[in-house]
PDB file of N, CA, C and O in Angstrom, chain B, residues numbered from 101:
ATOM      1  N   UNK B 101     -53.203  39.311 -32.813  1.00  0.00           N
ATOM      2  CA  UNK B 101     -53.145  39.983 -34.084  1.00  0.00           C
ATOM      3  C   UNK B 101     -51.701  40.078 -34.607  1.00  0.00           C
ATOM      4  O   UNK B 101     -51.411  39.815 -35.775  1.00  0.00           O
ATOM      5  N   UNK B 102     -50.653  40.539 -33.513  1.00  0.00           N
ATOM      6  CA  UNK B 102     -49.596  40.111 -33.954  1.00  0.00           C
ATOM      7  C   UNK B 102     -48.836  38.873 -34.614  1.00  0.00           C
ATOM      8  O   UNK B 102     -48.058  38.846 -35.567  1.00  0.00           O
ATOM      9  N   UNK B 103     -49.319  37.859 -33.794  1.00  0.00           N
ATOM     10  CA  UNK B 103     -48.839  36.856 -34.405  1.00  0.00           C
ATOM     11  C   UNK B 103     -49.306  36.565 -35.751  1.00  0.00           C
ATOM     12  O   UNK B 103     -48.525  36.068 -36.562  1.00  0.00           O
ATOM     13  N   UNK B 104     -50.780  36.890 -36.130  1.00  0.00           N
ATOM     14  CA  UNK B 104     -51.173  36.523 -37.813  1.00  0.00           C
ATOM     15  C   UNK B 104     -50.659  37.309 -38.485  1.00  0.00           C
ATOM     16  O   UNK B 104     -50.729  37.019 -39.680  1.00  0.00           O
ATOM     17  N   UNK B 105     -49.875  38.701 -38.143  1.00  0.00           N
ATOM     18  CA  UNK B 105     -49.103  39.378 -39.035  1.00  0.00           C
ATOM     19  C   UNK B 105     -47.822  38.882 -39.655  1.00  0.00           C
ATOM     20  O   UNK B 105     -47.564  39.107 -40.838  1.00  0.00           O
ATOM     21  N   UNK B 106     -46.996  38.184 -38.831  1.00  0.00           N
ATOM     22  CA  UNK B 106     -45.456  37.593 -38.864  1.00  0.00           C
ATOM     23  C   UNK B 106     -46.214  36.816 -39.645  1.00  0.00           C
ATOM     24  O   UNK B 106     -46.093  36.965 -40.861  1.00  0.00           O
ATOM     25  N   UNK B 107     -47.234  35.742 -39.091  1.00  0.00           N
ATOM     26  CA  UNK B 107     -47.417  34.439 -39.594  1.00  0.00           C
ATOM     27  C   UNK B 107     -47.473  34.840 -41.390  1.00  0.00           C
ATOM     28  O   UNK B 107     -46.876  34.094 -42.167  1.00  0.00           O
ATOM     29  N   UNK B 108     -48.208  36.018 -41.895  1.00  0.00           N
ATOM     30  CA  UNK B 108     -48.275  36.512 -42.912  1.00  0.00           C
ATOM     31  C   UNK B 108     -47.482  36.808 -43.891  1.00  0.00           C
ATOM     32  O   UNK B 108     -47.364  36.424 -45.054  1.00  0.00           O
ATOM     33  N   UNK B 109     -46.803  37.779 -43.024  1.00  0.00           N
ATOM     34  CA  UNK B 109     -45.460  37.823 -43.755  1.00  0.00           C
ATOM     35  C   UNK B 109     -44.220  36.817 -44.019  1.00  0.00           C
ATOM     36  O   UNK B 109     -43.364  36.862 -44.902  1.00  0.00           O
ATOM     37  N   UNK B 110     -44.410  35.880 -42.946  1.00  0.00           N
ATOM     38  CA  UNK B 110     -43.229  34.878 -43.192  1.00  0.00           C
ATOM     39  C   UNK B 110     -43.739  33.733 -43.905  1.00  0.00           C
ATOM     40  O   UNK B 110     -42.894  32.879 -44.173  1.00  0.00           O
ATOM     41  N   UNK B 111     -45.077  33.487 -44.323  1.00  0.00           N
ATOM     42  CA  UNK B 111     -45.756  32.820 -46.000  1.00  0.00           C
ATOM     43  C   UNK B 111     -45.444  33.560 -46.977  1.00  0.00           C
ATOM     44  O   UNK B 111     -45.060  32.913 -47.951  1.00  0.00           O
ATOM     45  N   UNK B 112     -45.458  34.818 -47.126  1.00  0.00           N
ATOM     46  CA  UNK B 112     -45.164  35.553 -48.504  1.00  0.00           C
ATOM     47  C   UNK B 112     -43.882  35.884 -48.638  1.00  0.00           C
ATOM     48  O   UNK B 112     -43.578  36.699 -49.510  1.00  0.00           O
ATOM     49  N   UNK B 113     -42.816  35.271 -47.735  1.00  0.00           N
ATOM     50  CA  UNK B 113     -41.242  35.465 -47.609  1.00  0.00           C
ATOM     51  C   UNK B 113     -41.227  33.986 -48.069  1.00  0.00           C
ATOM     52  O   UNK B 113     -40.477  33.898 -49.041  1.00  0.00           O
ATOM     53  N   UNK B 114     -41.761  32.814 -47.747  1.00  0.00           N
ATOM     54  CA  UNK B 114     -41.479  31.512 -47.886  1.00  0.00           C
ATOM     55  C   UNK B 114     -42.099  31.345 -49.823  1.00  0.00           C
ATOM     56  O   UNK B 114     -41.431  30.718 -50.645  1.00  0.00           O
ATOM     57  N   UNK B 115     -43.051  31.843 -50.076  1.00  0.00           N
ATOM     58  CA  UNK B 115     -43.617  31.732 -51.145  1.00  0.00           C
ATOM     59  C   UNK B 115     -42.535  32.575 -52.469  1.00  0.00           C
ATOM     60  O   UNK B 115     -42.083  32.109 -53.515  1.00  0.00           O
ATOM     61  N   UNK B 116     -42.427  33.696 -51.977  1.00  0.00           N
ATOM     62  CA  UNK B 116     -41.000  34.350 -53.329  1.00  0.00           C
ATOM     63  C   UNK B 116     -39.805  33.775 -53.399  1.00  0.00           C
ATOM     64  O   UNK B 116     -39.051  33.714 -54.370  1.00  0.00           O
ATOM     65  N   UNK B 117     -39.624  33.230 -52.000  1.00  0.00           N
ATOM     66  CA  UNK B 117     -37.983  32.398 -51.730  1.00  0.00           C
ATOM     67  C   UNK B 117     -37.781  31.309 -52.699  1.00  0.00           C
ATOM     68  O   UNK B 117     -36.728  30.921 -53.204  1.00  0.00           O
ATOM     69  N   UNK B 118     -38.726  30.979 -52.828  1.00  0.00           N
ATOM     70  CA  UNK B 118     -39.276  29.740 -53.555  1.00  0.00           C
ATOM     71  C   UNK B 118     -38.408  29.753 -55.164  1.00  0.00           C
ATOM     72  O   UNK B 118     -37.663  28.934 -55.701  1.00  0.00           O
ATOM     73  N   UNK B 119     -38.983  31.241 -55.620  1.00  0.00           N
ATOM     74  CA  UNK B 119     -38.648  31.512 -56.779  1.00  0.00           C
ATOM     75  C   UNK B 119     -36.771  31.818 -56.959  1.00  0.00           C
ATOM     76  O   UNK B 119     -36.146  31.663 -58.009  1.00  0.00           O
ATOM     77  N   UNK B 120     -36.288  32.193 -55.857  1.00  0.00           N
ATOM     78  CA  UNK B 120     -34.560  32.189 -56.045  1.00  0.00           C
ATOM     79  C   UNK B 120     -34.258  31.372 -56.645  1.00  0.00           C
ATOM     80  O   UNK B 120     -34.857  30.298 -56.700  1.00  0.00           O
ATOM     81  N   UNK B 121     -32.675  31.825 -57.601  1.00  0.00           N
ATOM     82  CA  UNK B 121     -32.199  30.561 -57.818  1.00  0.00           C
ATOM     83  C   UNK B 121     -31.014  31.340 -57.974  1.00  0.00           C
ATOM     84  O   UNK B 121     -31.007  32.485 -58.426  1.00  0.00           O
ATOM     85  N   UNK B 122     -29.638  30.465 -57.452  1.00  0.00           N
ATOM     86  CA  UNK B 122     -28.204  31.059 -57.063  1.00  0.00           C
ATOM     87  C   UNK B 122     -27.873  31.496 -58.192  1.00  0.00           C
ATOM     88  O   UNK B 122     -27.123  32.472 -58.216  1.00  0.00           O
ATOM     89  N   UNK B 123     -28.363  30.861 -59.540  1.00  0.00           N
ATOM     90  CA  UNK B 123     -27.599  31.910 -61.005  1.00  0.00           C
ATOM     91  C   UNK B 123     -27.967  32.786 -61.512  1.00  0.00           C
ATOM     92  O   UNK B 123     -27.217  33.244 -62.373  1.00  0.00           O
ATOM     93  N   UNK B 124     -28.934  33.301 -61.336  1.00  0.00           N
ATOM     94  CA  UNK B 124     -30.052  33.607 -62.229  1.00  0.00           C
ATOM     95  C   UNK B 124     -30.942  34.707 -61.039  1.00  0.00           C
ATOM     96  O   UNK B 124     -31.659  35.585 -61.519  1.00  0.00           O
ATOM     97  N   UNK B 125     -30.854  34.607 -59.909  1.00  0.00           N
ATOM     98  CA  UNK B 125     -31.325  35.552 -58.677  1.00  0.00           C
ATOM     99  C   UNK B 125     -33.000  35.305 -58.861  1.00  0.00           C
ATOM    100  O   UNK B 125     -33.572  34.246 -59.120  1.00  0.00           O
ATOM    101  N   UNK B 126     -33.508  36.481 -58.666  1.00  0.00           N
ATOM    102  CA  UNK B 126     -35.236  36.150 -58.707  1.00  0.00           C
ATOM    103  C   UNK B 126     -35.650  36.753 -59.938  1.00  0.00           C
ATOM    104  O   UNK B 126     -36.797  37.199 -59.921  1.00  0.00           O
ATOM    105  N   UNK B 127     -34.968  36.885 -61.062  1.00  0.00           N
ATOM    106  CA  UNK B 127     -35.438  36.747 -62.585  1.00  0.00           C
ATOM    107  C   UNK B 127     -36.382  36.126 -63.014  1.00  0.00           C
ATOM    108  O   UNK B 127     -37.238  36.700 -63.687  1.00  0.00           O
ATOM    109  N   UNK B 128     -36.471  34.474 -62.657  1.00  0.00           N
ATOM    110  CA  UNK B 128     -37.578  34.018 -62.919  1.00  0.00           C
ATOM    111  C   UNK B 128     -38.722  34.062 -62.713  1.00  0.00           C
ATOM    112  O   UNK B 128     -39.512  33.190 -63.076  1.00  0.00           O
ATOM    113  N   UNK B 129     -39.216  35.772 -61.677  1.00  0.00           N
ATOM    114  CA  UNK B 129     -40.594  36.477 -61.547  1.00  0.00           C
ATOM    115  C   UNK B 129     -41.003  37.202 -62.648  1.00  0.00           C
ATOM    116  O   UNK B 129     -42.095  37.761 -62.762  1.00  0.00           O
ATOM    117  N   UNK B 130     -39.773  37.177 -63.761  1.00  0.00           N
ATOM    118  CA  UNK B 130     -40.030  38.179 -64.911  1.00  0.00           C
ATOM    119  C   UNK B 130     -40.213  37.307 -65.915  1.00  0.00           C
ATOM    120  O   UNK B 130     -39.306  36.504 -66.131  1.00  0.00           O
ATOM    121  N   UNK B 131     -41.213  37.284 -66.601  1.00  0.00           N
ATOM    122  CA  UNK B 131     -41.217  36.089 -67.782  1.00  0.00           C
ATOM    123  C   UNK B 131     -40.296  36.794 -69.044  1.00  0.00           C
ATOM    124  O   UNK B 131     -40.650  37.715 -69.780  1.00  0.00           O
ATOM    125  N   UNK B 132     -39.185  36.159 -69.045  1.00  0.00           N
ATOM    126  CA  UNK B 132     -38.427  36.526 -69.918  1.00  0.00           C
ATOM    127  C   UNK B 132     -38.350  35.261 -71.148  1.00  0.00           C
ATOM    128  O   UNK B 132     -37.706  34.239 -70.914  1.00  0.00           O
ATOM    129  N   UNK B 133     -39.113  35.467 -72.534  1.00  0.00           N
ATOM    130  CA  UNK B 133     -39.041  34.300 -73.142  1.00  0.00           C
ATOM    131  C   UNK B 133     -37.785  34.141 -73.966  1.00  0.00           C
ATOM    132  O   UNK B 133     -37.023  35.107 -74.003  1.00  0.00           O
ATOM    133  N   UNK B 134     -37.494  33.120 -74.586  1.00  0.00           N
ATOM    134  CA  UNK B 134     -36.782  32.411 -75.051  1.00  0.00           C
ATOM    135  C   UNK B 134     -36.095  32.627 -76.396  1.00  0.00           C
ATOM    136  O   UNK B 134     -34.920  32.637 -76.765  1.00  0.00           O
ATOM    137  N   UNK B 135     -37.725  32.857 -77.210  1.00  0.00           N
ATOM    138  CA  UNK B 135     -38.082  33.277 -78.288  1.00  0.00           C
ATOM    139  C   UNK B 135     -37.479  34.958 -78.941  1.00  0.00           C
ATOM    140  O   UNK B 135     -37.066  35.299 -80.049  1.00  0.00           O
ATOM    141  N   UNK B 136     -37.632  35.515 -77.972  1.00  0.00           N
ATOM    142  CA  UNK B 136     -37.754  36.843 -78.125  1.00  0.00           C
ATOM    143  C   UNK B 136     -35.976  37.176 -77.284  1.00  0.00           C
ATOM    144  O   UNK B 136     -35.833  38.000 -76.381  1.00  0.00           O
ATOM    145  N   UNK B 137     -35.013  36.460 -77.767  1.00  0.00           N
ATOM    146  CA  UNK B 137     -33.357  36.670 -76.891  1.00  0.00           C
ATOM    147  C   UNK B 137     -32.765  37.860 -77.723  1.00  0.00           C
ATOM    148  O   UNK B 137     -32.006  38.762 -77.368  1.00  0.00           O
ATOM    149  N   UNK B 138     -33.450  37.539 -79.167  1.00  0.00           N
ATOM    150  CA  UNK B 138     -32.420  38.629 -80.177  1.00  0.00           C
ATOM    151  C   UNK B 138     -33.190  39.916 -79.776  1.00  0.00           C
ATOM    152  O   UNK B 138     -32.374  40.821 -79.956  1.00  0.00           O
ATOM    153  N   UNK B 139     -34.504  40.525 -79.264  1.00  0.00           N
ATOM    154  CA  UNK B 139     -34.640  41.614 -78.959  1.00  0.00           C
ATOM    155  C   UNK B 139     -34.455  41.718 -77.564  1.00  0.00           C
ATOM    156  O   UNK B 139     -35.493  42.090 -77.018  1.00  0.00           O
ATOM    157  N   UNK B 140     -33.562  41.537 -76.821  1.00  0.00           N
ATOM    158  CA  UNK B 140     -32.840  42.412 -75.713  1.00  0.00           C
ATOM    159  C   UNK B 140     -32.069  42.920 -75.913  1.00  0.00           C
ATOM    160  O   UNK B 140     -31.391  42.815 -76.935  1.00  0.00           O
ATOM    161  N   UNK B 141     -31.831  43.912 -74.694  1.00  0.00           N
ATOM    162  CA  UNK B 141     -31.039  45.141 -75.041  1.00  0.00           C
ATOM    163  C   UNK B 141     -29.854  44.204 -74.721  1.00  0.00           C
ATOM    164  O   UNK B 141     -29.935  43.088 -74.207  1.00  0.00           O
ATOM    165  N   UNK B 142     -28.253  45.138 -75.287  1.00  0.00           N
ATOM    166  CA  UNK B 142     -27.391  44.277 -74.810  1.00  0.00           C
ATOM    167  C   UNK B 142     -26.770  44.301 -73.199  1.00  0.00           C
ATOM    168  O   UNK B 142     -25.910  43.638 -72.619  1.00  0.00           O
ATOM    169  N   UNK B 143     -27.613  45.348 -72.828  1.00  0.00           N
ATOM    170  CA  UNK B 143     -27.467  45.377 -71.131  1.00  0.00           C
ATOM    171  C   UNK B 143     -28.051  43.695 -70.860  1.00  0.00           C
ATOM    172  O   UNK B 143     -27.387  42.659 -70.850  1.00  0.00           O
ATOM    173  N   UNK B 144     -29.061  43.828 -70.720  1.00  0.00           N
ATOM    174  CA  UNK B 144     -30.262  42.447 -70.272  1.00  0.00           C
ATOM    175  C   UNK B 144     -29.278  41.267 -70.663  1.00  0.00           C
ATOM    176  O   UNK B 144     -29.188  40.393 -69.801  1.00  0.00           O
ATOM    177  N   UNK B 145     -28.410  41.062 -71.988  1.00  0.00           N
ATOM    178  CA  UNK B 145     -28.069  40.202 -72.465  1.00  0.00           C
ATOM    179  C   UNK B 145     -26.782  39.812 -71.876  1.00  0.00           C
ATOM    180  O   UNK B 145     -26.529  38.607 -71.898  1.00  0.00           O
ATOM    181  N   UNK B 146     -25.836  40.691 -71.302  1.00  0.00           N
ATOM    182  CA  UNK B 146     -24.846  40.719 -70.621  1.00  0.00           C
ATOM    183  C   UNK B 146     -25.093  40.560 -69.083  1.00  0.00           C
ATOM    184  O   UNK B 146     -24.197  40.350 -68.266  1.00  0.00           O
ATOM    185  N   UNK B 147     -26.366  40.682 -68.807  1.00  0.00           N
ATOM    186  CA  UNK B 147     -26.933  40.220 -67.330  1.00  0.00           C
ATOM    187  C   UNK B 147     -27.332  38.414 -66.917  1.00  0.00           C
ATOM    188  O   UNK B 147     -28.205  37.929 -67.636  1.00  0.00           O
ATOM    189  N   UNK B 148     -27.003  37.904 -66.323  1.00  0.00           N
ATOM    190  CA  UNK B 148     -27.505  36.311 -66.020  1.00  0.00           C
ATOM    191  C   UNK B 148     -29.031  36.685 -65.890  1.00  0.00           C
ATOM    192  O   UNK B 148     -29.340  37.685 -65.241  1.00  0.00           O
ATOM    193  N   UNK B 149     -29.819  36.042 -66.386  1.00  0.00           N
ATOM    194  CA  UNK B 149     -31.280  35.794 -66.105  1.00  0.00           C
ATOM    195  C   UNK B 149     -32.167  34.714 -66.780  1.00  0.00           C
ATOM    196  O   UNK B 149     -32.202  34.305 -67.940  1.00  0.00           O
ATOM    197  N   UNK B 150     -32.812  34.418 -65.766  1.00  0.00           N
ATOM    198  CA  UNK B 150     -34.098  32.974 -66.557  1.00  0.00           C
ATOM    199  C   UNK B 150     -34.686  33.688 -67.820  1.00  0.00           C
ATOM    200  O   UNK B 150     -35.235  34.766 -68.045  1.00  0.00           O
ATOM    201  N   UNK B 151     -34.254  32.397 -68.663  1.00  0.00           N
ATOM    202  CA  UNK B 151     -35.638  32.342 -69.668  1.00  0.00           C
ATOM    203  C   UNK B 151     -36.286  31.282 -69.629  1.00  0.00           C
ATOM    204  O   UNK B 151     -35.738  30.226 -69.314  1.00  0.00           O
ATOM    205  N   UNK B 152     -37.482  31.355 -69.919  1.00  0.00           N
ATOM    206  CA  UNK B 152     -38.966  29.977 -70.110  1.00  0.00           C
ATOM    207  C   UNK B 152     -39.081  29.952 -71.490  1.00  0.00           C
ATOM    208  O   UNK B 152     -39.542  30.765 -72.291  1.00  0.00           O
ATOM    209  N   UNK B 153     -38.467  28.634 -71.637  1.00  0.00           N
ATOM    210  CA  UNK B 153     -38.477  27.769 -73.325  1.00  0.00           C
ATOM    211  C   UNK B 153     -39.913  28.157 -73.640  1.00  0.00           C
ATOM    212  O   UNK B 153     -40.736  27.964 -72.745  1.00  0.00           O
ATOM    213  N   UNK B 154     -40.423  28.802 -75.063  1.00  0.00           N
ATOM    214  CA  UNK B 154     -41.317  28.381 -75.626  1.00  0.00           C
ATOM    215  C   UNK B 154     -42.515  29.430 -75.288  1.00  0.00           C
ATOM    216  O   UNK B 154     -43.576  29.338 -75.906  1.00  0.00           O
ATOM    217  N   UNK B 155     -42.326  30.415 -74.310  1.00  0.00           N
ATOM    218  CA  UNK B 155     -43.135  30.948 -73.900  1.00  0.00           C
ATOM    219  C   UNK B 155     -43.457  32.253 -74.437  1.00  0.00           C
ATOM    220  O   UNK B 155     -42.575  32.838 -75.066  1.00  0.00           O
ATOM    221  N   UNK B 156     -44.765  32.882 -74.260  1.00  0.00           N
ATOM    222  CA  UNK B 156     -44.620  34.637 -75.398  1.00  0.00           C
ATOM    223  C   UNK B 156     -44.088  35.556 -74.021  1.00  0.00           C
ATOM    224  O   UNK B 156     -44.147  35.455 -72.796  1.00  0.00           O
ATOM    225  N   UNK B 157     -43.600  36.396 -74.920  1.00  0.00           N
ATOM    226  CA  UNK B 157     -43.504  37.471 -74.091  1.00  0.00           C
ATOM    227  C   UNK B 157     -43.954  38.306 -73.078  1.00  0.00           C
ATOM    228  O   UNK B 157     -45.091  37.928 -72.797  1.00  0.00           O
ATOM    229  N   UNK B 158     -43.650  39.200 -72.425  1.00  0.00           N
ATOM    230  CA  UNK B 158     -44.616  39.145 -71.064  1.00  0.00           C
ATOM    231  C   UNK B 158     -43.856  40.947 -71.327  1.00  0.00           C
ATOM    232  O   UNK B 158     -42.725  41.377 -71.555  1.00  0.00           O
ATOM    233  N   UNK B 159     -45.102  41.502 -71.150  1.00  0.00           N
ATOM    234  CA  UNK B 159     -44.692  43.029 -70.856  1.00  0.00           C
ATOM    235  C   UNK B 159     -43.477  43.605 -69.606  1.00  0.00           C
ATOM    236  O   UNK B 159     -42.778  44.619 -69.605  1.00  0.00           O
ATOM    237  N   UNK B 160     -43.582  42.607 -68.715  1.00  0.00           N
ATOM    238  CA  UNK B 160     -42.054  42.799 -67.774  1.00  0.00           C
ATOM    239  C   UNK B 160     -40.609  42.853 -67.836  1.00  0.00           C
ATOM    240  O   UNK B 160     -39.621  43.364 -67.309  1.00  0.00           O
ATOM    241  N   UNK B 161     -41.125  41.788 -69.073  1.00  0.00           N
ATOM    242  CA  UNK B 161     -39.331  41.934 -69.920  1.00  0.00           C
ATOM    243  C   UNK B 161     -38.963  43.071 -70.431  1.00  0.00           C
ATOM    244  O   UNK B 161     -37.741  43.225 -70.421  1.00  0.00           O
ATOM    245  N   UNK B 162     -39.814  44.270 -71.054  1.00  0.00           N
ATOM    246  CA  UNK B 162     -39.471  45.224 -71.916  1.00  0.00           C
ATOM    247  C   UNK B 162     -39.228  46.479 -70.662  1.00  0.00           C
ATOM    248  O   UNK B 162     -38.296  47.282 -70.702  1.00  0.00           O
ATOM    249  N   UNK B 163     -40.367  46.432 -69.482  1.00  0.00           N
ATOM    250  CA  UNK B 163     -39.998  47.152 -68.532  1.00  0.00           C
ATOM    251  C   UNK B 163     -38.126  46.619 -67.490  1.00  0.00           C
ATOM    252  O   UNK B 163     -37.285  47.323 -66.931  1.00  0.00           O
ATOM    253  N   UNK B 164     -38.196  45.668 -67.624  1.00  0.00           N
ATOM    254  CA  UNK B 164     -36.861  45.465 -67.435  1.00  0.00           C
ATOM    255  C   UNK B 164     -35.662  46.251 -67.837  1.00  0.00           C
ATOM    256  O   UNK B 164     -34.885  46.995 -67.239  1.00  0.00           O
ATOM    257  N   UNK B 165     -35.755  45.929 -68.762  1.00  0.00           N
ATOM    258  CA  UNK B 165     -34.620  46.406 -69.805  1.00  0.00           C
ATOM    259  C   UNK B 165     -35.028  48.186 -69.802  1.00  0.00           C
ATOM    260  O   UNK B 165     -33.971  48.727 -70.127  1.00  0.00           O
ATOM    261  N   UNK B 166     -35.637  48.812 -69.672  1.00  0.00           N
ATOM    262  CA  UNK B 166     -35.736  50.489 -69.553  1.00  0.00           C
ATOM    263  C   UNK B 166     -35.437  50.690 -68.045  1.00  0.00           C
ATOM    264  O   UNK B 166     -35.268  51.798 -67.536  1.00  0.00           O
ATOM    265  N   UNK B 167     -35.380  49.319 -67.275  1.00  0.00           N
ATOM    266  CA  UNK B 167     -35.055  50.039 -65.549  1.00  0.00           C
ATOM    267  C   UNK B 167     -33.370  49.587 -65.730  1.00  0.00           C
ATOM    268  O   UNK B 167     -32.430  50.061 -65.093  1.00  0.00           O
ATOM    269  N   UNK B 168     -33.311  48.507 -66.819  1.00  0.00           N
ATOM    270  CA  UNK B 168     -31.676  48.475 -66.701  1.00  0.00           C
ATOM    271  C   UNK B 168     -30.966  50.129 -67.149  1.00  0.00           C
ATOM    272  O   UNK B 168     -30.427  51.035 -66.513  1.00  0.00           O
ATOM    273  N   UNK B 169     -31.301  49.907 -68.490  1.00  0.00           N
ATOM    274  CA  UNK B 169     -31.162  51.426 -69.199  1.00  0.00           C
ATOM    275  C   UNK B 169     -32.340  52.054 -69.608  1.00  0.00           C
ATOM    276  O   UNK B 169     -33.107  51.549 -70.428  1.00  0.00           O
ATOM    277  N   UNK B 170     -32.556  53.392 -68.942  1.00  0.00           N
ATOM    278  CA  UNK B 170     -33.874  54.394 -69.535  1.00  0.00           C
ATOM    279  C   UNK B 170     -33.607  55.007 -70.597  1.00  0.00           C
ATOM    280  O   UNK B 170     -34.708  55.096 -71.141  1.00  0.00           O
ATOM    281  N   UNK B 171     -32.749  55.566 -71.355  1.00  0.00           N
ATOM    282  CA  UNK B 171     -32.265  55.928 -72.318  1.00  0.00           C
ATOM    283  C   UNK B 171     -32.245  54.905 -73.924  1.00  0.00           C
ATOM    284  O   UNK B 171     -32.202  55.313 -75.085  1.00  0.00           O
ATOM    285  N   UNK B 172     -32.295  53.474 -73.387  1.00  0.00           N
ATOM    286  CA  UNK B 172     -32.063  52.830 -74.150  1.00  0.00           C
ATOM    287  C   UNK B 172     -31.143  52.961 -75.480  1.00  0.00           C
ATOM    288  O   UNK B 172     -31.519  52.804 -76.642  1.00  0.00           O
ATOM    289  N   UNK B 173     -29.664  53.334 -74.956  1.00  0.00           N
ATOM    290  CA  UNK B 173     -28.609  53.712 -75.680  1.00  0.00           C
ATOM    291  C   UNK B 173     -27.970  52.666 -76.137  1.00  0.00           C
ATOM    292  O   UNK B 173     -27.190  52.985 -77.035  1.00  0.00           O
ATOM    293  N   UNK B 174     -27.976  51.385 -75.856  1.00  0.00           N
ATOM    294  CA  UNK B 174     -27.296  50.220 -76.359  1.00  0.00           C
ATOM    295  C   UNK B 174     -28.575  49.873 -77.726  1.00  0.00           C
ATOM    296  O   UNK B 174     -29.707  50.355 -77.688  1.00  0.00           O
ATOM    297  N   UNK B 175     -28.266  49.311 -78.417  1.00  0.00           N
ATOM    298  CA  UNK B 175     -29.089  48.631 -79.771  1.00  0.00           C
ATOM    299  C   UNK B 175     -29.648  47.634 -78.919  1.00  0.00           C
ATOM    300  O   UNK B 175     -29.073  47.347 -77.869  1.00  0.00           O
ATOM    301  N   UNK B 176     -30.869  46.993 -79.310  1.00  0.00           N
ATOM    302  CA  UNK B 176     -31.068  45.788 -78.629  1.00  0.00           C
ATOM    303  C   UNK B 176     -31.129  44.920 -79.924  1.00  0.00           C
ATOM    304  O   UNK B 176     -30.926  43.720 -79.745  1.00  0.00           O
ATOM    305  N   UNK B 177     -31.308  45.219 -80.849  1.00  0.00           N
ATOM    306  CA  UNK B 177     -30.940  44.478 -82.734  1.00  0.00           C
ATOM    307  C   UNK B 177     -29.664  44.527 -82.985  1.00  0.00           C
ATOM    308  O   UNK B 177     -28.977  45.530 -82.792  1.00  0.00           O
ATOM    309  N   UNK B 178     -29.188  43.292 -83.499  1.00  0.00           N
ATOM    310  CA  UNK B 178     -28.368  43.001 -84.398  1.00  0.00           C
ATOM    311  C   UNK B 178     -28.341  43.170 -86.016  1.00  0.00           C
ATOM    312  O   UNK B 178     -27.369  42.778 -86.662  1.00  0.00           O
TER     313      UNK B 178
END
C-alpha cells in the first residue's frame, strides 16, 4: 500500500512539473488570456506570467490578481 502511495504522488509531482517553465514559474496553470492584458492590475502586470494567445478568460486570472492585492489599490485601467 505504501508503495502505490509514493507511486501516486510521484505521477501527480511528474504531471504539474510538466507545467514549469524557468520564466514564467507555474503561471501557466492559470489561464491568463491575452486578450484581456489591459485589464490587469498593475501588480499582475509588473509580475512575469504566461499568457495563451487568443484564449477567453478564465475566472483564475481575476482571483489572482485579489491574492496579489486584496484591496485592489493599484488601477488595473488605463
Amino acid at each position: 500500500m505504501l508503495l502505490a502511495r509514493v507511486a501516486l504522488v510521484v505521477v501527480f509531482v511528474a504531471l504539474v512539473a510538466r507545467y514549469y517553465d524557468p520564466a514564467t514559474g507555474f503561471t501557466s496553470l492559470i489561464v491568463f488570456s491575452e486578450r484581456d492584458h489591459e485589464f490587469e492590475s498593475q501588480t499582475l502586470q509588473r509580475t512575469a506570467h504566461f499568457h495563451y494567445p487568443g484564449t477567453a478568460a478564465c475566472d483564475g486570472q481575476f482571483y489572482a490578481q485579489l491574492a496579489m492585492d486584496p484591496l485592489l489599490r493599484e488601477s488595473c485601467c488605463r
